[in-house]
C-alpha positions in Angstrom: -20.0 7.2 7.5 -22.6 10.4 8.2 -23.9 10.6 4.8 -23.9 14.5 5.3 -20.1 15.3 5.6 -18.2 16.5 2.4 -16.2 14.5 0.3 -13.2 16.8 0.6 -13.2 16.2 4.5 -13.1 12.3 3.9 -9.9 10.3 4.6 -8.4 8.5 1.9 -9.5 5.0 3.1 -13.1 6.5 3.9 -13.2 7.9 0.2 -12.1 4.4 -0.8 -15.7 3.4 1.0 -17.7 5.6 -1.0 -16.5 4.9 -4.1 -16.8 0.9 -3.8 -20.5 1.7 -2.6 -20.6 3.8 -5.3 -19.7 1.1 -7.8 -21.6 -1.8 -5.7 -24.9 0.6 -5.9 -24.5 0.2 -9.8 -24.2 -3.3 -9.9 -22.0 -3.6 -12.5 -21.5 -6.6 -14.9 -17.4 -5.9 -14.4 -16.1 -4.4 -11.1 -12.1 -2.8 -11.5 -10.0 -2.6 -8.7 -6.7 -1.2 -9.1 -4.8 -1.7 -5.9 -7.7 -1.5 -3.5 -6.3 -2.0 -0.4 -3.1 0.4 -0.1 -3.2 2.2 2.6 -6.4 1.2 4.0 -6.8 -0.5 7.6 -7.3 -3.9 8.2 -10.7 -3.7 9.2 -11.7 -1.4 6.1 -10.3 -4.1 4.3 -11.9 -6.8 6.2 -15.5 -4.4 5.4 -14.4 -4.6 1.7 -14.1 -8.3 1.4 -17.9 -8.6 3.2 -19.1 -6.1 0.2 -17.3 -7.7 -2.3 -18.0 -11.3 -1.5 -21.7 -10.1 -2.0 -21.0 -8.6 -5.5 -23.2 -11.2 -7.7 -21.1 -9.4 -11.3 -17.2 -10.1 -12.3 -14.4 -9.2 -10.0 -11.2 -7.9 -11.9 -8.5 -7.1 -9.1 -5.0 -6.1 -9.3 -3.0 -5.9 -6.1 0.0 -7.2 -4.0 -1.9 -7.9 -0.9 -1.9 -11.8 -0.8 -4.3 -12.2 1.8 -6.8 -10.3 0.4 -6.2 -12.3 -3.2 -6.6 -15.7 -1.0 -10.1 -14.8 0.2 -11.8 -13.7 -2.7 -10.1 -15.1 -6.1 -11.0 -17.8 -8.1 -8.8 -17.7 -10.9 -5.2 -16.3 -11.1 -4.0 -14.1 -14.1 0.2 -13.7 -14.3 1.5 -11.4 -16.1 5.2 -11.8 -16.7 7.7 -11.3 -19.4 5.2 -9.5 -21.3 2.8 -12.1 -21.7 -0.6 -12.9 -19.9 -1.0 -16.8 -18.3 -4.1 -17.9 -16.6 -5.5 -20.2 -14.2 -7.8 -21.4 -12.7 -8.1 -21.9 -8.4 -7.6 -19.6 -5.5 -4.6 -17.7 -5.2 -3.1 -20.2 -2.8 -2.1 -22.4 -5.5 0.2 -18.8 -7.4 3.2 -19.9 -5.8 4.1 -23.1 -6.5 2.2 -22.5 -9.9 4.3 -19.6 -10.8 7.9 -21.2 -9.4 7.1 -24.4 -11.9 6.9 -21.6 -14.5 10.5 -20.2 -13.5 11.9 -23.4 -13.5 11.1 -24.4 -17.4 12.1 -20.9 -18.1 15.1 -21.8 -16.8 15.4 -24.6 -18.5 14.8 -23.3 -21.8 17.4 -20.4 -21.5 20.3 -22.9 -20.9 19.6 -24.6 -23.1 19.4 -21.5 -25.8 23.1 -20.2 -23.9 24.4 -23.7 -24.5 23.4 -23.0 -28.5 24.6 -19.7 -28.8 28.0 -20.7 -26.7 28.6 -23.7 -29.8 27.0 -21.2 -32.9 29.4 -18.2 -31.4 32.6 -21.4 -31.8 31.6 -22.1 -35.2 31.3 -18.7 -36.7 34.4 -17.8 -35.2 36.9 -20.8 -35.9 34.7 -22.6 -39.0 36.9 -21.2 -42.1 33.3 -21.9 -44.2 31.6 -19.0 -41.8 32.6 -16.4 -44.1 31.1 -18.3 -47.4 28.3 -17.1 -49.1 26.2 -19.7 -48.1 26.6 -19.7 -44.6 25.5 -16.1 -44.0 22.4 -17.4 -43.1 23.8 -19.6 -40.7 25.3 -16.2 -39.0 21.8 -14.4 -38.9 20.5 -17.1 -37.0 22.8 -16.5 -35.1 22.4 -13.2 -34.5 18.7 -13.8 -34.1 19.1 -16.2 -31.1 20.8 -13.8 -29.4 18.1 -11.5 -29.9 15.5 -13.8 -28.7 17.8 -14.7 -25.5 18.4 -11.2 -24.8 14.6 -10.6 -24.9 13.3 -13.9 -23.4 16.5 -13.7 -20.1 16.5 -9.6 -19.8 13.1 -8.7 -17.8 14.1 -12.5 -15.5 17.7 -11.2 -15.0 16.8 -7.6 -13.0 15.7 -9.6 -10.4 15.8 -6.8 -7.4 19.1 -7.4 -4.9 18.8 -6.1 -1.2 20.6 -7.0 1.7 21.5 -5.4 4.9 25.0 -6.4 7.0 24.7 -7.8 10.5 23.7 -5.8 13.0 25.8 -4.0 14.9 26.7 -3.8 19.1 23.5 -3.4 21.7 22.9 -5.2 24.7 19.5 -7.8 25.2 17.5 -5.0 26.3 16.2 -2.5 23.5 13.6 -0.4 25.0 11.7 -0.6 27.6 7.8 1.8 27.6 7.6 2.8 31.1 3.8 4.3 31.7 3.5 5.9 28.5 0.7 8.4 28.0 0.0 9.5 25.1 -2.9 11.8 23.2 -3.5 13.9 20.1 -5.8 17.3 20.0 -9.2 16.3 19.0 -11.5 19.2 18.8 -11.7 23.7 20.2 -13.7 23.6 23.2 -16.3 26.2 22.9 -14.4 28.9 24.8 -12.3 28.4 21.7 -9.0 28.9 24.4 -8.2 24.6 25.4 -8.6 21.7 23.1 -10.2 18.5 24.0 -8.2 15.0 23.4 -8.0 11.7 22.4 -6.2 9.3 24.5 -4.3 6.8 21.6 -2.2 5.1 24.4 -3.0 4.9 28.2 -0.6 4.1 31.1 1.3 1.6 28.5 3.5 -0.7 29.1 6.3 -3.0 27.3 10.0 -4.2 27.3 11.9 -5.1 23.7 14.6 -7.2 23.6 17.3 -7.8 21.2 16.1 -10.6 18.2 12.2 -9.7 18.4 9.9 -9.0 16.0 6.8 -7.5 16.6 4.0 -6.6 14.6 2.0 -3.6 15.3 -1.9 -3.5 14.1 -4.8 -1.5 14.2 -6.4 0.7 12.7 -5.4 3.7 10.8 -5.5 7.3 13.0 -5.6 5.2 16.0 -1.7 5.6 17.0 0.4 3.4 15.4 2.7 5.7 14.2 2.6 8.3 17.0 3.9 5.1 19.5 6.5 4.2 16.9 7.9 7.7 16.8 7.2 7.9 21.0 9.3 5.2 21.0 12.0 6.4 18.4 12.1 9.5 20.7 10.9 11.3 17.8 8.0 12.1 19.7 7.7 13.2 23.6 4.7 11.4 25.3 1.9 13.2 27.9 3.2 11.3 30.4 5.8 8.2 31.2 9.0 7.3 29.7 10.9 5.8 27.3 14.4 3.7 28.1 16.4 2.7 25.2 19.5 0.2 25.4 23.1 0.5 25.3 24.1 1.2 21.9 21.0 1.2 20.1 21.2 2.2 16.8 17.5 2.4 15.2 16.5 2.4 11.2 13.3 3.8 10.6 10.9 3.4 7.9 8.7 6.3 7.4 5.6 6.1 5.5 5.6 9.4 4.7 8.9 9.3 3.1 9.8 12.3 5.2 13.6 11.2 4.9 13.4 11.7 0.9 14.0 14.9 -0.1 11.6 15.3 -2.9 13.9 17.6 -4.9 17.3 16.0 -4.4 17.8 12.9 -7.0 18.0 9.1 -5.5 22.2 9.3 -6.1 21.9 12.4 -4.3 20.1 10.9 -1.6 22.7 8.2 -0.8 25.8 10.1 -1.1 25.1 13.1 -0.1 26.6 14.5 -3.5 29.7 14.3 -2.3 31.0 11.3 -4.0 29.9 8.3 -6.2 30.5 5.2 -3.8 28.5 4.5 -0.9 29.4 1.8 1.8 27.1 -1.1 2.2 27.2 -3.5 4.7 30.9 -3.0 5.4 31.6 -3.2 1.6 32.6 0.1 -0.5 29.9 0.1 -3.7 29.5 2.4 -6.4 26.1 4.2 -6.6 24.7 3.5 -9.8 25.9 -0.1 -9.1 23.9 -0.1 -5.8 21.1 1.5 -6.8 20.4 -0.9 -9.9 20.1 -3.7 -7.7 17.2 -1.9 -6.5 15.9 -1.8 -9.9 16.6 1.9 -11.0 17.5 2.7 -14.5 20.6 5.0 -15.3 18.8 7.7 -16.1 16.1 8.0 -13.1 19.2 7.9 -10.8 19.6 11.6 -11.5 15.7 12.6 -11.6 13.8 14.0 -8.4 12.3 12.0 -5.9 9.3 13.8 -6.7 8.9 12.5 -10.5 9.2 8.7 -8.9 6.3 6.4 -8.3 5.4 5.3 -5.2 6.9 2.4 -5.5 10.1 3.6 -6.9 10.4 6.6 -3.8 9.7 3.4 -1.3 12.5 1.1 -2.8 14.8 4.4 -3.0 13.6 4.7 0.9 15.3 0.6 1.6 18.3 1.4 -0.4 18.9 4.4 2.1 17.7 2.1 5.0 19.7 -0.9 3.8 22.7 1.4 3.6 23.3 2.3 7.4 24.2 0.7 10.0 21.6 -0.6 12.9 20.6 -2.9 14.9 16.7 -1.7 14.8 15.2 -1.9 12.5 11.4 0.0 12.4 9.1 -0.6 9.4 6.0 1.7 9.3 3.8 0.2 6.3 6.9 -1.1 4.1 4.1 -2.8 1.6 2.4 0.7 0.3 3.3 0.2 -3.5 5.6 -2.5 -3.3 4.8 -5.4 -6.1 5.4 -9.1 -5.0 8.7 -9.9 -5.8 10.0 -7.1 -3.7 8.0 -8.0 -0.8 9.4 -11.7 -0.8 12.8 -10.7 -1.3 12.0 -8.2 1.6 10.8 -11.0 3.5 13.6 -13.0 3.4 15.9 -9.6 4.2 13.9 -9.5 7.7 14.3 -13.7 8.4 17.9 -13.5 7.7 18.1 -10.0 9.8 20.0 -10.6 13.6 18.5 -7.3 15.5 15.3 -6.3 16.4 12.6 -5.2 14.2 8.9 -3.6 14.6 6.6 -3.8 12.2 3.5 -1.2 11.5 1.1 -3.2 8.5 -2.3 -3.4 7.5 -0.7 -6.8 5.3 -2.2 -10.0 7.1 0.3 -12.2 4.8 3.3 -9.8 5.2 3.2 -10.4 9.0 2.6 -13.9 9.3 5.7 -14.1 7.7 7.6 -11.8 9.4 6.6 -11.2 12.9 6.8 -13.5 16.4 4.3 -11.3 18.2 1.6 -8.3 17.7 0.7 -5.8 19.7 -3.3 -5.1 18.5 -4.8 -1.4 19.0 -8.0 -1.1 20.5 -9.0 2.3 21.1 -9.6 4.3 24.1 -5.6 3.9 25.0 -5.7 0.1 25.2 -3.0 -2.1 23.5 -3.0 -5.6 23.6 0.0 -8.3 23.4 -0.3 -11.9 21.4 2.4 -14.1 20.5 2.7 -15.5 17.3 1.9 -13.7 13.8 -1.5 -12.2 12.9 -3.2 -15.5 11.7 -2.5 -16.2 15.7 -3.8 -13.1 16.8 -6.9 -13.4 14.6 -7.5 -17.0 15.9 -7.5 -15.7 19.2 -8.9 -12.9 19.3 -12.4 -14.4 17.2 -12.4 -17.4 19.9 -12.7 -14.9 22.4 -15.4 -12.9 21.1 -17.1 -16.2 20.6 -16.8 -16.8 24.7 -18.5 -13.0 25.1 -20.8 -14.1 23.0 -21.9 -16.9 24.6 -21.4 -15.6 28.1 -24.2 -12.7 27.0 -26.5 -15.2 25.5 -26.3 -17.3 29.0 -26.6 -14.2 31.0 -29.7 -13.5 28.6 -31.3 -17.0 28.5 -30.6 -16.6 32.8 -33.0 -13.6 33.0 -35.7 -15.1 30.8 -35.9 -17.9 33.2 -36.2 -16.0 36.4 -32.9 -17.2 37.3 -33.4 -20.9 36.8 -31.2 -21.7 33.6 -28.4 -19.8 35.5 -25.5 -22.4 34.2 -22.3 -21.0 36.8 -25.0 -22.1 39.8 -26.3 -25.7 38.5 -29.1 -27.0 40.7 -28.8 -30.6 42.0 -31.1 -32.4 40.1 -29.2 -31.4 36.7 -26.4 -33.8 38.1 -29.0 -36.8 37.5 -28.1 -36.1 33.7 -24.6 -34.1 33.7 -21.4 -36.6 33.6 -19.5 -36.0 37.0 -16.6 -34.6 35.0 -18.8 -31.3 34.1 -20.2 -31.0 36.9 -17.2 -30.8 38.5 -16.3 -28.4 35.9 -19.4 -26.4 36.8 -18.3 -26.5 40.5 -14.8 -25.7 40.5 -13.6 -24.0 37.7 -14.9 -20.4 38.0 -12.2 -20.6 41.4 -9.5 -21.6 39.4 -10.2 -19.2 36.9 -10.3 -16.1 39.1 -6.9 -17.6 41.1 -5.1 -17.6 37.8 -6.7 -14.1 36.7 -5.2 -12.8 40.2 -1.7 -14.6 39.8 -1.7 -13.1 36.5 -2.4 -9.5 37.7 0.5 -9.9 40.4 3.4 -11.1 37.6 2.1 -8.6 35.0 2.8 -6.2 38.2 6.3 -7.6 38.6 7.3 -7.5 34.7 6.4 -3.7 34.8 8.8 -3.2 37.7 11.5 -0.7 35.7 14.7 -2.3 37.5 12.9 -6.0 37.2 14.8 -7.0 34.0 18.2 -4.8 34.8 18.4 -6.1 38.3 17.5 -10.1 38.1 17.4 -10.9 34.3 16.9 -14.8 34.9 14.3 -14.3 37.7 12.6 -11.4 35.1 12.4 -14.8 32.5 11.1 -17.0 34.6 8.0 -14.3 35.7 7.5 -13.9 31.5 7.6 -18.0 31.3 5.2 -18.1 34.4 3.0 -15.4 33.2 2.5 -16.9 29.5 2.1 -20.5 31.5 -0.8 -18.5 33.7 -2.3 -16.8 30.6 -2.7 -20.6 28.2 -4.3 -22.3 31.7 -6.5 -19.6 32.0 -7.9 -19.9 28.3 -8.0 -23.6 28.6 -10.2 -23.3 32.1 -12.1 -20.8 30.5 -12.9 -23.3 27.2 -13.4 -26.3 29.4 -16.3 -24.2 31.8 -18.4 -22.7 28.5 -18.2 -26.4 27.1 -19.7 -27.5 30.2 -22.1 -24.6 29.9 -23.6 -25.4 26.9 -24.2 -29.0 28.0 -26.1 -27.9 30.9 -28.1 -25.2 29.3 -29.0 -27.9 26.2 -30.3 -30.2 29.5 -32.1 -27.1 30.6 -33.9 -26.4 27.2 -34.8 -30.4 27.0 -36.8 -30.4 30.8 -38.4 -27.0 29.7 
């Protein structure tokens, strides 16, 4: 951050920044942190763990975002039901800690129905209920059902959501031809033209039905401006977009733009028109439907604007949950939501048959939900990764290990004039090196470059527009062969840096 710009120009995750410095420069004996990482970026929050793994005081956090509990808890505080239970460990150990919990809850309120279900027999057929003496009987009666009304009633508004299958669409869902895309960045000095930033260049990429992708970077770098792109909310610089036959797309918008802020969540459902709403094929009164979404009676008639953020989000599934699609695009669905309503949305999307794309800055949200990620790099490059972000993460850290250690080779290489070069060994290293990496050595920088090229040429055919129209098996096969290409190519390039290092440790011995 330039320490001479003014706080009022700051974003909100860069005034997040300044405040944790801000309270890090203290060093307090107690740090607060009240939801610390909604809407921030995952590298912002990635900075924040750094800073707060360095913080020598206590750390008191609240927040949703399980990955970021993971890597810097130690001890677990639950508050449920009104009460306050601790433990001690990482928060990897909440869930099956907190399920046990459930389960003797459970327990224990059977076990008080089964009472009240033999005390409510007695007082009503036992001809001594009405004596004297057994009025006491009959307030502890009453009392147990006071208890199991207060002990069952916060565990029985468990949240409801589902959504009905979805509906028509053919394999293909949209295909990015070329896409160009950039946002004004600053008046040139003739004050007449502005000059841009390019968010996506000359990008690429085909969506079929049943995927779930992932989309990550971070913030004000284009996420959402390729989501809506796509969407055709949007119109890009240059390129195209080709949606499927009967796509019918349900979008998540984390600005809410779809609530009006002064209509009232029935309102936004019906329309005011009428008090039932169809759900998933099924006719269901409002105030029934919006109570599974945890609303109380009487903020089903308040404006969207007096909600929470939570609240306006869960209104903003209810609406989604409500239509009908077959796409269905999330942009940051975790802002504000607590736990619970993040599982049960979890499960929503596993049990979901259509497509859905994901915008998150939750690490834990997406390795639970997404097959692939598409990773934003800046200057208009996208990346594509199979597997959820733990995958990406994996891969993208080995390979900035392999830069890392190509650099220090090409480094070490100039010191020595040349002679510690390790792609070129000379012939008396093969004295020491095994035959099997000096092979290596030898032959696979070759096979490496022939896989790059064969990679190049199917990436070519896969972008072909009438590819996947025109020869859908053959299009398959090309993906299959490409992501075959893709896994050789890291192995190769794994094998040759392990043979590398050998021969530069041989190298540092002779010297």
């Amino acid at each position: 951050l330039d320490p001479d710009r003014m706080s009022d120009g700051l974003s909100g995750g860069e005034a997040r920044r300044v405040s944790l410095a801000r309270a890090l420069y203290t060093e307090p004996d107690v740090l607060l942190l009240d939801e610390p990482t909604n809407h921030m970026d995952m590298p912002t929050i990635e900075w924040m763990e750094d800073m707060l793994r360095q913080h020598r005081g206590a750390l008191l956090v609240v927040s949703h975002d399980r990955a970021f509990l993971r890597n810097l808890g130690t001890g677990i505080v639950w508050l449920h039901q009104g009460k306050l239970r601790r433990r001690d460990g990482d928060f990897g150990q909440f869930d099956g800690w907190s399920e046990g919990i459930l389960a003797e809850e459970a327990v224990v309120l059977h076990k008080m129905d089964r009472r009240i279900a033999a005390e409510t027999k007695w007082s009503r057929e036992g001809i001594s209920a009405r004596r004297k003496r057994n009025q006491g009987r009959l307030r502890e009666l009453e009392a147990l059902r006071l208890e199991r009304a207060h002990t069952g009633g916060i565990a029985q508004r468990a949240m409801k959501m589902e959504t009905g299958p979805a509906e028509g669409g053919g394999q293909l869902v949209l295909e990015a031809i070329d896409l160009s895309v950039s946002v004004p960045l600053a008046k040139t000095e003739a004050g007449d033209e502005e000059a841009r930033r390019q968010l996506l260049n000359h990008f690429n990429m085909l969506v079929r039905r049943s995927d779930r992708i992932g989309i990550v970077g971070p913030n004000g770098i284009g996420k959402s401006t390729l989501v809506k792109v796509l969407l055709g909310l949007d119109e890009p610089d240059g390129g195209r977009v080709r949606q499927g036959f009967g796509l019918l797309p349900a979008y998540f918008d984390q600005q809410r733009s779809a609530l009006d802020r002064n209509s009232s969540p029935w309102t936004v459902l019906t329309g005011g028109s009428s008090d039932m709403i169809e759900v998933a094929g099924t006719a269901r009164h409002v105030t029934a439907y919006l109570r599974d979404f945890l609303f109380d009676d009487h903020k089903m008639t308040q404006k969207v604007a007096t909600l929470s953020g939570g609240e306006q989000n869960r209104l903003l599934l209810a609406k989604l949950f409500a239509e009908t699609h077959n796409f269905l695009v999330l942009d940051e669905p975790t802002n504000d939501l607590d736990m619970e309503t993040l599982d049960l949305l979890q499960e929503v999307i596993a049990e979901y048959d259509g497509t859905i794309l994901i915008v998150s800055h939750d690490r834990d949200f997406l390795d639970r939900t997404v097959t692939a990620i598409l990773a934003f790099e800046g200057d208009g490059k996208v990346s594509a990764h199979a597997g959820g972000f733990s995958d990406y993460l994996g891969r993208r850290t080995a390979a900035e290990t392999r830069r890392a250690a190509k650099e220090a080779a090409k480094e070490e290489a100039k010191k020595g004039g040349g002679r510690k070069a390790v792609a070129k060994p000379t012939g008396n290293r093969t004295a020491k090196l095994s035959f099997k990496d000096q092979h290596a050595l030898d032959t696979l920088p070759g096979e490496i470059e022939a896989l790059e090229t064969d990679i190049t040429s199917l990436e070519a055919q896969l972008a072909r527009p009438d590819f996947f129209t025109s020869d859908p098996d053959g299009f398959n096969a090309a993906a299959d062969r490409l992501a075959a290409a893709r896994a050789a190519k890291d192995e190769k390039e794994l094998r040759w840096l392990d043979a590398a290092e050998k021969a530069e440790a041989l190298d540092a011995e002779k010297s």
